[in-house]
Wavefront OBJ file of the C-alpha trace (Angstrom):
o trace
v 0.000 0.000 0.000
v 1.173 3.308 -1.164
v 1.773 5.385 2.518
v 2.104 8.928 0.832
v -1.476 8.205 -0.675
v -2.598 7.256 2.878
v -1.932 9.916 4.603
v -2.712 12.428 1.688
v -6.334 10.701 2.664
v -5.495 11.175 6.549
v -4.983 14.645 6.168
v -8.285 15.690 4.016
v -10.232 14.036 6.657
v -8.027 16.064 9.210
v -8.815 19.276 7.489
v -12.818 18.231 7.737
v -12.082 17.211 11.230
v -10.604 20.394 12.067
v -13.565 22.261 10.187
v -15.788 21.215 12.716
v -14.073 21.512 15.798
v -13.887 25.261 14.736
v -17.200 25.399 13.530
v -18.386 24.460 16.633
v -16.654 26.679 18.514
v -17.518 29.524 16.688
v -21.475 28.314 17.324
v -22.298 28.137 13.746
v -23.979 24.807 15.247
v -24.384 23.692 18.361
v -25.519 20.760 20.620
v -29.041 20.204 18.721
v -27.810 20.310 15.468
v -25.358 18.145 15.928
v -27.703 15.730 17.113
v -29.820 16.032 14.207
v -27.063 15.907 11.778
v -26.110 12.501 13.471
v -29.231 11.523 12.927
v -29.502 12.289 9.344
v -26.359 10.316 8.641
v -27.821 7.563 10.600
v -30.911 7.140 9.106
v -30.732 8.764 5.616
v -26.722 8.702 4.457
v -25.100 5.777 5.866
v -27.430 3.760 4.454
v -27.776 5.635 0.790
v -23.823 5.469 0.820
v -24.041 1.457 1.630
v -26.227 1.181 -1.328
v -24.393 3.375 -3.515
v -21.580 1.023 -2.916
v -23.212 -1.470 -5.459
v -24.432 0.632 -7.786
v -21.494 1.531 -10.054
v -18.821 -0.705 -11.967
v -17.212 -3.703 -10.315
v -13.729 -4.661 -10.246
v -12.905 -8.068 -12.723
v -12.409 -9.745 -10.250
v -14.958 -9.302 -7.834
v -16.180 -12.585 -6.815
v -13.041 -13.721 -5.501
v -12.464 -10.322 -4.031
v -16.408 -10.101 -2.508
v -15.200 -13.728 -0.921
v -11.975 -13.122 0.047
v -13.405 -10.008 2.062
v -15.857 -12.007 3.685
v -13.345 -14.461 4.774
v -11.502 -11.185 6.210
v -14.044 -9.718 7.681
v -14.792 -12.302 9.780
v -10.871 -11.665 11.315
v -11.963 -7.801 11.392
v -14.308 -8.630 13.998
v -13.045 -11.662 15.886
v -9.674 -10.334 16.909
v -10.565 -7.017 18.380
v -13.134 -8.399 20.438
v -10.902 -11.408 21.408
v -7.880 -8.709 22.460
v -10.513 -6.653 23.860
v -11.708 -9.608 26.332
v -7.976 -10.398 27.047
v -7.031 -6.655 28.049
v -9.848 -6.511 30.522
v -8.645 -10.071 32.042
v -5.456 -8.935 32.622
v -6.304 -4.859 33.646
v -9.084 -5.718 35.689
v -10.757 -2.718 35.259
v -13.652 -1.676 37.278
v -16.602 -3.002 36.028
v -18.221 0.161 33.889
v -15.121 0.841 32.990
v -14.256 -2.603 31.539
v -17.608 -2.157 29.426
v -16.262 1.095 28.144
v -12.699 0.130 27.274
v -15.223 -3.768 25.938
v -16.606 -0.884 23.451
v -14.113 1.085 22.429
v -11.647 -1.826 22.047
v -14.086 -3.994 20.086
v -15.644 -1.901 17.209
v -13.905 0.514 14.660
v -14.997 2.929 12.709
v -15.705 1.173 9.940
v -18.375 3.551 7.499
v -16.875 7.043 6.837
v -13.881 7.000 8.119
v -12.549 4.542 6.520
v -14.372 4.808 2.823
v -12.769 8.334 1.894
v -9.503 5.911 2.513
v -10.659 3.238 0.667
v -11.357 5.525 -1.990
v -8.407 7.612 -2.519
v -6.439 4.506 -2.162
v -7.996 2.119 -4.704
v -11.051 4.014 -6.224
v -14.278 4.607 -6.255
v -15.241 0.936 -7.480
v -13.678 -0.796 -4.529
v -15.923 0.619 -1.618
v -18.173 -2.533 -2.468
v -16.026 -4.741 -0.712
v -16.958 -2.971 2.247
v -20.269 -4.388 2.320
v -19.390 -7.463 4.327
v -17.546 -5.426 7.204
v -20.699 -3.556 7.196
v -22.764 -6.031 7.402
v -20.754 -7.964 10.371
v -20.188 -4.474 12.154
v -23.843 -3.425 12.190
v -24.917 -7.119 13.381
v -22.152 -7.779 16.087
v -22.676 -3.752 17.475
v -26.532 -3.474 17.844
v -26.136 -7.479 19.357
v -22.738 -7.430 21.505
v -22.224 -3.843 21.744
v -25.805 -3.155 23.125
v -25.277 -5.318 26.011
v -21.437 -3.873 26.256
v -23.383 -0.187 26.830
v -26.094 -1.323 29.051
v -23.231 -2.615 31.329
v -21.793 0.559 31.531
v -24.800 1.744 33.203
v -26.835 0.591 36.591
v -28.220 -2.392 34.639
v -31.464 -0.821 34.675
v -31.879 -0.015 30.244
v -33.435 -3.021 28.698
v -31.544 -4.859 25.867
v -33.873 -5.611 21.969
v -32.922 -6.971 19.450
v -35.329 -4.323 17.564
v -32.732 -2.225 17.577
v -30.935 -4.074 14.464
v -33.561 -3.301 12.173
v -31.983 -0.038 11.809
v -31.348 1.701 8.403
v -27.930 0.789 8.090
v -28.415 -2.643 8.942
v -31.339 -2.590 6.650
v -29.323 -1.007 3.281
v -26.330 -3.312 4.254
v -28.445 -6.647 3.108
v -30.118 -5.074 0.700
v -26.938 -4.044 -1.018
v -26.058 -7.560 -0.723
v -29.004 -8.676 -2.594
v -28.308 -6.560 -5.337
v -24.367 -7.483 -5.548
v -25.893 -11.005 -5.764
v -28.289 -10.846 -8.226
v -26.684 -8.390 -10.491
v -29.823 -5.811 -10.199
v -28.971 -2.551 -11.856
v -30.795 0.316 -10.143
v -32.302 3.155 -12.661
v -29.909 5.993 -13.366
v -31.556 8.266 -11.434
v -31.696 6.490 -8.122
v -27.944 5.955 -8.802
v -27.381 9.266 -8.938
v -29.302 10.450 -5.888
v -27.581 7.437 -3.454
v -24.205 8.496 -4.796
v -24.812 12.515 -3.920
v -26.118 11.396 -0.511
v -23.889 8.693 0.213
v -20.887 11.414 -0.616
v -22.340 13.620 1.678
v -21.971 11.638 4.568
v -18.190 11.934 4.587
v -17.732 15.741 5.470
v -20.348 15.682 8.239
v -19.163 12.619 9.507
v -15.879 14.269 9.998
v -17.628 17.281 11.175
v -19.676 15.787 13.686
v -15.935 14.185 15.161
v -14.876 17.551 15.483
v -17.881 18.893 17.105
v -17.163 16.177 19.609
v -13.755 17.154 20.163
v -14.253 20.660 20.883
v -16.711 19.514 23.997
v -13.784 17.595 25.482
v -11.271 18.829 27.971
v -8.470 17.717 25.079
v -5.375 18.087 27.981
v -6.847 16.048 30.300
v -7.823 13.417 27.846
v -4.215 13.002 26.465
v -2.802 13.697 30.283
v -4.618 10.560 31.311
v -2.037 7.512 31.067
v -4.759 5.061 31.391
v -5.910 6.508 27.769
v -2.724 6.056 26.479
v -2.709 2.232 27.155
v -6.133 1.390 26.090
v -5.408 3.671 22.783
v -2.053 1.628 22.416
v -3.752 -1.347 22.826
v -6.408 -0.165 20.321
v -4.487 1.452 17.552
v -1.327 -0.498 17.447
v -1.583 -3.952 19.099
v -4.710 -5.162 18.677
v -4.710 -4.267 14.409
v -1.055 -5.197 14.188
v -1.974 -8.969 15.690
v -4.878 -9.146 13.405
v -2.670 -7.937 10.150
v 0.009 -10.681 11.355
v -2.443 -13.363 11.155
v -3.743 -13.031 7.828
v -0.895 -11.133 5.894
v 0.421 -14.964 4.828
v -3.115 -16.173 3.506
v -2.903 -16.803 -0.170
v -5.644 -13.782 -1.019
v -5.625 -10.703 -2.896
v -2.782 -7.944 -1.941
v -5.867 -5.233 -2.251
v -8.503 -7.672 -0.071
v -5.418 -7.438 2.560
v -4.741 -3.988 2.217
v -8.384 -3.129 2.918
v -8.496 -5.317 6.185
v -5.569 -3.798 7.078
v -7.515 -0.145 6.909
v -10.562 -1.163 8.379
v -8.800 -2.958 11.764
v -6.220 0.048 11.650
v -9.349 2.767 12.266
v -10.144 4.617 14.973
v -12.993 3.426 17.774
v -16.412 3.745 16.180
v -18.578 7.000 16.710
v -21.938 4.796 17.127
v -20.109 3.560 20.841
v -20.817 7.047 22.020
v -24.156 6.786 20.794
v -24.717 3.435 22.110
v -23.011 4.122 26.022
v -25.300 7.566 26.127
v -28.277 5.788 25.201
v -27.691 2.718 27.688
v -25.998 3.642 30.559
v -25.521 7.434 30.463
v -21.291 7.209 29.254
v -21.356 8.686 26.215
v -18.766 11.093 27.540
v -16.387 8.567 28.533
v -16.549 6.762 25.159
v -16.223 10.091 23.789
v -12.797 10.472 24.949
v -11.827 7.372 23.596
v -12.985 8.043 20.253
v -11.223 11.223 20.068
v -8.102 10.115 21.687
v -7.741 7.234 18.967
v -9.129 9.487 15.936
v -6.173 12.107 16.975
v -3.559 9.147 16.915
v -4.910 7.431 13.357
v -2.835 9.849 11.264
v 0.494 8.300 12.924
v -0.441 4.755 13.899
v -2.647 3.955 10.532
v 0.425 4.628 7.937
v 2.806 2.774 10.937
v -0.013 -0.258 10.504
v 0.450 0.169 6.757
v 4.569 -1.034 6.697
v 2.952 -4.725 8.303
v 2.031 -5.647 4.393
l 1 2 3 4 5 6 7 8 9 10 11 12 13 14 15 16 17 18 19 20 21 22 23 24 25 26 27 28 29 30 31 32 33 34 35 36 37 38 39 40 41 42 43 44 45 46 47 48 49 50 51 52 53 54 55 56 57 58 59 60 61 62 63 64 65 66 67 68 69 70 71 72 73 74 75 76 77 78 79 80 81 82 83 84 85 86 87 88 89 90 91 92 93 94 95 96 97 98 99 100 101 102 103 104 105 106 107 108 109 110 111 112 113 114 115 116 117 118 119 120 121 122 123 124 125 126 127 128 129 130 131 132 133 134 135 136 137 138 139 140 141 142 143 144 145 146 147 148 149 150 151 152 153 154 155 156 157 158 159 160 161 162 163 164 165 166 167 168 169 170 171 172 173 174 175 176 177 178 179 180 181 182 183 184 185 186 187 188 189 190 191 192 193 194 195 196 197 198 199 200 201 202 203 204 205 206 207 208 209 210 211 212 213 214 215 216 217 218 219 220 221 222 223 224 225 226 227 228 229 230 231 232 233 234 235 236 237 238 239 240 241 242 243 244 245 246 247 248 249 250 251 252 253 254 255 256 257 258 259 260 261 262 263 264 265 266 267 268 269 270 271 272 273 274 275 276 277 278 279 280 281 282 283 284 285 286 287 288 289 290 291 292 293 294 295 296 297 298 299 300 301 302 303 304 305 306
């Protein structure tokens, strides 16, 4: 993987990042529209960029690829959450904050963050072999991650399953029925998906800064208990999952995007999730900003493994 490219990437979403965090500041939003913009990505871009991800021309090789990413995927999810059960065995932290460092440990940010990359990287045409990390993030958050959040709490918020059929869950399969059965959507829903779904990368990176600007920033990166868990989350954890498959006989681009997916930062929707649950958003928040700040050193690092 071509590092200059990579963090040519790093630093537009930087600049967006950065955008925001000023923005905010300077109250040209505040509190309630960020919350609304969160929700609009949610429930309106996420899922129109998940389905634009099908919609345009495929590699020649897709099938192989499409499998080969499944296969990897399935890595992508079972090694954070495996290092993330083995750092809490051996820290011992106390109990709502082992669910917190469960969350941010576990899930990535694997949507907007990580498609710009994807993009500048390889193209426009090889976002669809996102789809499966999608598909597997969206299940194992709104299953795992639910009951990770509700622990962070008193206990009291009641776990549903109902909360999978979300949007993004939702698009995710459906973009997998159309990979699979070749469907070609009309030009003009192509077209609509594609502006939304491009949308959603600014604000996404907008709506990180917003959150950064609400944190005490030099008491986050003072706090040496940050450091380890974002050590643990950046740099050990995605190095032992890169290690593990860099040998298999697949695709050096299949690789290279597992290697940017399990290099990204901890996923915005833990925030959501720890708020909603047990009242933590603020302590996941940290987290999240902590290892976004980081990505731009420890992603191209991450990049040297392959």
């Amino acid at each position: 993987m071509d590092s200059i490219i990579l963090i040519k990437q790093l630093f537009v979403l930087f600049a967006m990042i950065a955008t925001g965090y000023c923005a905010f500041r300077l109250k040209f939003f505040g509190k309630i529209g960020q919350h609304e913009i969160s929700t609009l990505i949610a429930k309106i871009l996420t899922p129109a960029f998940i389905l634009s991800s099908v919609t345009g021309e495929y590699p020649e090789n897709i099938s192989m690829m499409m499998r080969q990413s499944a296969v990897l995927a399935v890595f992508y999810l079972a090694v954070p959450i495996a290092g993330s059960l083995i750092y809490v065995l051996i820290r011992r932290p106390a109990r709502q904050k082992r669910y917190i460092d469960l969350l941010v440990l576990s899930f990535t940010n694997v949507g907007f963050f990580a498609v710009p990359i994807v993009r500048g990287v390889f193209g426009d045409s090889f976002t669809v072999y996102l789809i499966p990390y999608i598909l597997g993030f969206n299940f194992m958050v709104y299953t795992l991650g639910t009951y990770y959040a509700i622990r962070t709490g008193d206990g009291t918020a009641a776990f549903s399953l109902i909360k999978m059929l979300n949007p993004g869950t939702i698009a995710a399969v459906a973009a997998m029925l159309v990979f699979l059965t070749g469907l070609r959507l009309p030009s003009p829903v192509v077209s609509v998906l594609k502006y939304f779904g491009d949308t959603g990368v600014p604000l996404s990176m907008l709506l990180i800064g917003a959150s950064l600007a609400q944190l005490d920033l030099k008491k986050v990166i003072l706090s040496a208990d940050n450091w380890i868990v974002t050590i643990v989350k950046m740099l050990i954890i995605p190095a032992a999952g890169i290690l593990l498959v860099r040998n298999l006989p697949f695709e050096k681009t299949a690789l290279a995007i597992f290697l940017i997916e399990i290099s990204m930062p901890a996923a915005s929707l833990i925030g959501v999730l720890a708020e909603e649950y047990g009242r933590k958003g603020n302590e996941a928040n940290k987290m999240i900003a902590l290892t976004t700040l980081v990505s731009v050193v420890t992603i191209p690092l991450l990049s040297l493994l392959l």
